[in-house]
C-alpha positions in Angstrom: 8.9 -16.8 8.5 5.5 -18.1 9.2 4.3 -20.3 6.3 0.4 -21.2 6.1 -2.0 -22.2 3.1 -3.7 -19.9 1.8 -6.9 -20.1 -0.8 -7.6 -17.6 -3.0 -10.7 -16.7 -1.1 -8.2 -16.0 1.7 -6.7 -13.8 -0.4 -9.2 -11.6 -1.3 -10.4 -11.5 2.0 -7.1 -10.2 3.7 -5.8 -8.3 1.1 -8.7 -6.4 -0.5 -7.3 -7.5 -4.1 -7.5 -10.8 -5.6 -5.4 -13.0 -7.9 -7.5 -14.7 -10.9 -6.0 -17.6 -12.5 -5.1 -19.4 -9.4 -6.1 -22.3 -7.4 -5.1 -24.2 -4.5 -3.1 -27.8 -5.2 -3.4 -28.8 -1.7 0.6 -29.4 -1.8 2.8 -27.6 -0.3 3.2 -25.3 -2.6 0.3 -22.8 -2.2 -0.7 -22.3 -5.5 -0.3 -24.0 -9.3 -1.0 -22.2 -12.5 -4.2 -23.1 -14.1 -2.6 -24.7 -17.1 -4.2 -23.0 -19.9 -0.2 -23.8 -21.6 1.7 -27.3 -21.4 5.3 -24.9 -20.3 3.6 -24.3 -17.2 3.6 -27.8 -15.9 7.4 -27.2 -15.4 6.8 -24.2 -12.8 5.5 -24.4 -9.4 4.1 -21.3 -7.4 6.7 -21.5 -4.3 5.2 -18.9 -1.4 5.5 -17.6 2.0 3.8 -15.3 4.3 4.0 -13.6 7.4 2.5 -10.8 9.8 4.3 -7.9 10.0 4.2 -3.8 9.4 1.3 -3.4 12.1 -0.5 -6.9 11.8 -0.6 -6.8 7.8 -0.4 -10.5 5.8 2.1 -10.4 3.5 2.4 -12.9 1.2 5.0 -13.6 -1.2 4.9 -16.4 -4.7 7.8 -16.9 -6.7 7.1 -18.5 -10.1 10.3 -20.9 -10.1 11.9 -24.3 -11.3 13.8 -24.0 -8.6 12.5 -24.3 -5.5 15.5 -24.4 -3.3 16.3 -21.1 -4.3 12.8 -19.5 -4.4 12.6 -20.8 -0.7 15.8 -18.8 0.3 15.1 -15.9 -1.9 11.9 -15.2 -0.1 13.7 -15.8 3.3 15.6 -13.2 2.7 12.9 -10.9 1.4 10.9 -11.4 4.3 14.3 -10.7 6.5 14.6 -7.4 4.3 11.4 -6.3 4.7 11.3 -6.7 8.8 14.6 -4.7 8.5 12.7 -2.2 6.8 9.6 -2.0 9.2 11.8 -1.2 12.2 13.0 1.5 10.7 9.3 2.9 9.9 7.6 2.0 13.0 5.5 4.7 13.7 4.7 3.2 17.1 8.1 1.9 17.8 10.0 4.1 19.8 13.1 3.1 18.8 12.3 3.1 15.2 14.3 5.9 12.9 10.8 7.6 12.1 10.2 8.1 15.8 13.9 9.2 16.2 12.7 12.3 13.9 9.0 12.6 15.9 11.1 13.1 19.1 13.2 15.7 18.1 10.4 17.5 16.4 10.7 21.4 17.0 14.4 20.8 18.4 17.2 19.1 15.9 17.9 17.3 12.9 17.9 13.5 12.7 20.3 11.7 10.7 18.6 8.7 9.2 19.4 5.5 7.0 19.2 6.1 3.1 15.8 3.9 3.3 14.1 6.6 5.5 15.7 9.3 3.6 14.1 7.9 0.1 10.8 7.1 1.7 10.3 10.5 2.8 10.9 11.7 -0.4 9.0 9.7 -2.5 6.2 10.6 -0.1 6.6 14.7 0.2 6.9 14.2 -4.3 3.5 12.6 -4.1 2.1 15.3 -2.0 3.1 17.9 -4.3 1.5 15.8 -7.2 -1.7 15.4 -5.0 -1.9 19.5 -3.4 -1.5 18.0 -0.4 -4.0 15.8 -0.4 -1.9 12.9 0.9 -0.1 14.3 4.0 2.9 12.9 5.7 2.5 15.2 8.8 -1.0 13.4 10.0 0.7 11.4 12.9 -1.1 14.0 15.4 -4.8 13.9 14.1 -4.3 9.9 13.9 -3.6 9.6 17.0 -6.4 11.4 18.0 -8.8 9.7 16.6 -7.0 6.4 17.6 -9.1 4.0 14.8 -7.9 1.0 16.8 -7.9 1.5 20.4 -10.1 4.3 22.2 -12.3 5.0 18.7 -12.5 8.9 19.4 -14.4 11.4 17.3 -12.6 14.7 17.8 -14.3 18.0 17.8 -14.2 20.8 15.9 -12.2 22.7 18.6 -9.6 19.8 19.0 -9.3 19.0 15.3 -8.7 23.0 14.6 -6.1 23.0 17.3 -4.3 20.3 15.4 -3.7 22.3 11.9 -1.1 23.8 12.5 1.1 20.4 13.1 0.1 18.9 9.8 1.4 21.3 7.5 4.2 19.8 5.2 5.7 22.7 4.4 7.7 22.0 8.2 9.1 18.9 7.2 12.2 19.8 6.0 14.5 17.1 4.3 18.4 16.8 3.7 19.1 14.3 1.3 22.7 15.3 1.3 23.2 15.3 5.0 20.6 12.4 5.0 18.9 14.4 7.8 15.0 14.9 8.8 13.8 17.7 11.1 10.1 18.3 12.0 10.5 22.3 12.4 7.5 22.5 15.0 7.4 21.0 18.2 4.7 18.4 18.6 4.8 17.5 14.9 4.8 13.8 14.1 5.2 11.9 10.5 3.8 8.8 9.9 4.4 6.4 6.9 1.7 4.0 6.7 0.1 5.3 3.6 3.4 5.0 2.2 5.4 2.4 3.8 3.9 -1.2 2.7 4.2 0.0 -1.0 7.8 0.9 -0.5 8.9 -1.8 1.7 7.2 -4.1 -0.8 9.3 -2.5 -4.0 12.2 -2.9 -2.0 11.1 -7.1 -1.5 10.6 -7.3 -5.0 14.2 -5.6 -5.9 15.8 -8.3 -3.4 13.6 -11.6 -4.9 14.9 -10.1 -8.9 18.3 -9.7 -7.7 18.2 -13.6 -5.9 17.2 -15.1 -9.8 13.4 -15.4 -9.3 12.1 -13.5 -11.9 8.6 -13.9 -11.8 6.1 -13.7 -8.8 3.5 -11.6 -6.5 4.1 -10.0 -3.6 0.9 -8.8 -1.4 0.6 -6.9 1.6 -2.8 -5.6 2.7 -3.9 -3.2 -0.6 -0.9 -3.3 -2.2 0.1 -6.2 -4.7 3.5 -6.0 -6.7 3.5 -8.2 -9.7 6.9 -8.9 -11.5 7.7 -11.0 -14.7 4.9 -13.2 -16.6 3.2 -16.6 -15.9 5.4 -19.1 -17.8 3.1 -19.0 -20.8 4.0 -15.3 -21.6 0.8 -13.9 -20.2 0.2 -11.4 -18.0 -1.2 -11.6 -14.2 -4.9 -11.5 -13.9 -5.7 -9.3 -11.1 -9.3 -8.7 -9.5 -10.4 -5.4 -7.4 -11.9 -6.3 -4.3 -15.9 -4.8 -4.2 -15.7 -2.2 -1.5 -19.1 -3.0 0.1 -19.0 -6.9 -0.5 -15.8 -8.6 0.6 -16.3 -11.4 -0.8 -16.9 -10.3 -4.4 -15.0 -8.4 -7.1 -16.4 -5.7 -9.1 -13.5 -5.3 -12.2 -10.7 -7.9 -13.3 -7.2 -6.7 -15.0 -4.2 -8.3 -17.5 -1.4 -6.8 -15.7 2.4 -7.2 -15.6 5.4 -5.7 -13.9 3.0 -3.2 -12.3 2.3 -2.5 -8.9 -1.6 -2.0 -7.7 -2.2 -0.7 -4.8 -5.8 0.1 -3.3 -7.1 2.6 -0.3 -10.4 1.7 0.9 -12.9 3.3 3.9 -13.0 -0.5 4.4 -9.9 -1.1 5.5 -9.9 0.7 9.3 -12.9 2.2 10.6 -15.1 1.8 13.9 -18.9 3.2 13.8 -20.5 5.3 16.6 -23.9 6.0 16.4 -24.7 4.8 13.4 -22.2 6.7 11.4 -18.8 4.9 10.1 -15.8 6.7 10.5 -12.3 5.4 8.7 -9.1 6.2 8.6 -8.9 8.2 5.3 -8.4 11.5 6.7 -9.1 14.7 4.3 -5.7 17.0 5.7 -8.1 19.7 4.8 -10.9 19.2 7.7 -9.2 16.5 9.2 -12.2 14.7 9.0 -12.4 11.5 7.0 -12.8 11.7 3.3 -16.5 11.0 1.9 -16.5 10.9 -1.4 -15.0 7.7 -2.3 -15.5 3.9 -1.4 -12.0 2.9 -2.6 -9.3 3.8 -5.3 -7.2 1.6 -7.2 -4.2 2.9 -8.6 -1.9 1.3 -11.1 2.0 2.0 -11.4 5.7 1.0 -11.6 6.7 1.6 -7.8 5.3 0.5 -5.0 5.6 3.7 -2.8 4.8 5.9 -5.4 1.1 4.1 -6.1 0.4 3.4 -2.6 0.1 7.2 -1.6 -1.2 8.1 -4.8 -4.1 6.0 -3.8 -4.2 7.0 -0.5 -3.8 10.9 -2.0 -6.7 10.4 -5.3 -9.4 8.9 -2.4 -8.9 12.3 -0.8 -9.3 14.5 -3.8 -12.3 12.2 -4.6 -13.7 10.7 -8.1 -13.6 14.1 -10.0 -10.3 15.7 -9.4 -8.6 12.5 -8.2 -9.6 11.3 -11.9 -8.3 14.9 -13.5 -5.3 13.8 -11.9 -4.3 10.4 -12.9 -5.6 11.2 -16.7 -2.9 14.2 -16.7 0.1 13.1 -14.9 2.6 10.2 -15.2 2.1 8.9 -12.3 -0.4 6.0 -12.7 -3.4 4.8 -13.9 -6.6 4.5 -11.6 -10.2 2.7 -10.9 -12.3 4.8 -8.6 -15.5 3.7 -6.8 -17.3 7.0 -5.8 -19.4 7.8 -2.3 -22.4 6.2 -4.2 -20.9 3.6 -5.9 -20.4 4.4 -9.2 -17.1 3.4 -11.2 -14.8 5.8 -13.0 -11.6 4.3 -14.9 -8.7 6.4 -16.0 -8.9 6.5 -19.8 -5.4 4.5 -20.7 -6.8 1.9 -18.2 -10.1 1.0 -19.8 -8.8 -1.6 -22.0 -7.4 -4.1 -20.0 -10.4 -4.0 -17.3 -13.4 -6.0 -17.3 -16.1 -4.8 -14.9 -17.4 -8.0 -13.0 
């Protein structure tokens, strides 16, 4: 586990969402309490971090008395989630999820419970979405390859891609605990899915190891569990979409999970246009009509793709969405910048 101090200007900086509240002690313990409450004295902020899950910062702060335990609790968290990754690798070849790209068109692939349940959560949010977050994009990712050759596809080769992105061909035993990809050439890939999950799955391991309160951050999504030691809730700020270094709403949250898909977060520009990684399954193109989507929820997976999944519908029906279903709670920064909140939500945010 690699341990480093980390301010909570770092913080908003590498994780697009910020933690209020907070400030550096200079110990070595990353973080005290601002003490608006004498209880809090006893606590300490005990973290680690590490890069993992395709050079993401994680971070992980357990509120504890004991710090022994907290230390070896997040150990172990940190171990889980690596366990986790290998199994989701898109670009590991020897990962489960690459196991089922391989056999795409050919056989069944029987996978761990993990891969099974990610899957699942994933092809239930695409339903809730109309398809609007896509499991099936491996193929026009990799063609336009954000992070190494920076290609913008043409019409031709984006329309010869279609036909490999269609859920409908992922077809999943959870019985057998099988995956098959029923076209040839198809490939999954989990990363608007996976941190959220692997995070949920961190956080079930820290509450089962006795710390009951903490944070867990990895690139948009931020898992908060328990209460400060005075009873109050996390204060959470969302990161302003075209100024990194500024907020533009704050929120009282606990025992949530807030997870955030930005144009921001991978993109490369080629003459004079900005192209990210958001990609509309539709036109295969990336979606316009959003800056970033915050979603708030009770499980990690779940509200990671439903941000991923509202940023694609964009502002209007993405905001239909969250004020009809169960499924979360949302703050939406449109093309041009304006903010819409979900109704239940508009309490406990304060626009910056």
């Amino acid at each position: 586990m690699v341990n480093k101090n980390l301010t909570r200007r770092d913080i908003l900086r590498i994780f697009g969402i910020g933690l209020l509240g907070l400030k550096a002690t200079g110990s070595t313990s990353a973080f005290a309490l601002v003490a608006d409450d004498p209880r809090e004295a006893q606590y300490e902020l005990v973290k680690g971090a590490s890069v993992m899950m395709g050079n993401v910062s994680v971070g992980i702060t357990a509120v504890t008395r004991d710090r022994g335990n907290a230390k070896e609790a997040i150990g172990k968290a940190f171990d889980e989630m690596k366990r986790l990754e290998q199994l989701l690798n898109f670009y590991d070849q020897g990962s489960e999820l690459s196991q089922i790209n391989v056999a795409a068109g050919r056989n069944p692939v029987q996978v761990s419970r993990e891969v099974i349940e990610v899957i699942s959560h994933a092809m239930r949010v695409t339903r809730i979405t109309k398809g609007a977050f896509n499991l099936a994009m491996g193929p026009p990712s990799n063609l336009w390859s954000f992070l190494k050759r920076k290609h913008v596809p043409s019409a031709r080769e984006r329309e010869s891609l279609h036909s490999l992105t269609n859920p409908k061909h992922i077809i999943v035993d959870e019985e057998n605990r099988t995956v098959f990809l029923s076209k040839p050439d198809m490939r999954i890939d989990a990363g608007g899915i996976g941190k959220g999950f692997i995070a949920e799955k961190a956080k079930q391991l820290l509450v089962e190891q006795g710390v009951s309160s903490g944070i867990i951050s990895a690139a948009g999504d931020i898992l908060l569990f328990g209460q400060k030691p005075n009873g109050r809730s996390w204060r959470v700020g969302v990161r302003h979409p075209r100024k990194p270094e500024e907020q533009i709403a704050s929120l009282d949250l606990t025992d949530t999970v807030v997870s955030t898909s930005g144009d921001y977060e991978r993109f490369f520009t080629k003459n004079g246009v900005m192209y990210h990684h958001l990609l509309d399954p539709k036109t295969l193109l990336p979606a316009r009509d959003c800056q970033s989507v915050t979603v708030i929820g009770a499980h990690g997976a779940l509200t990671d793709a439903m941000a991923t999944g509202v940023f694609v519908m964009g502002p209007e029906d993405g905001l239909a969405l969250l004020e009809s279903s169960q499924h979360g709670e949302g703050l939406i920064v449109d093309g041009d910048g304006h903010i819409s909140i979900s109704p239940t939500l508009e309490s406990r945010v304060a626009l910056l």
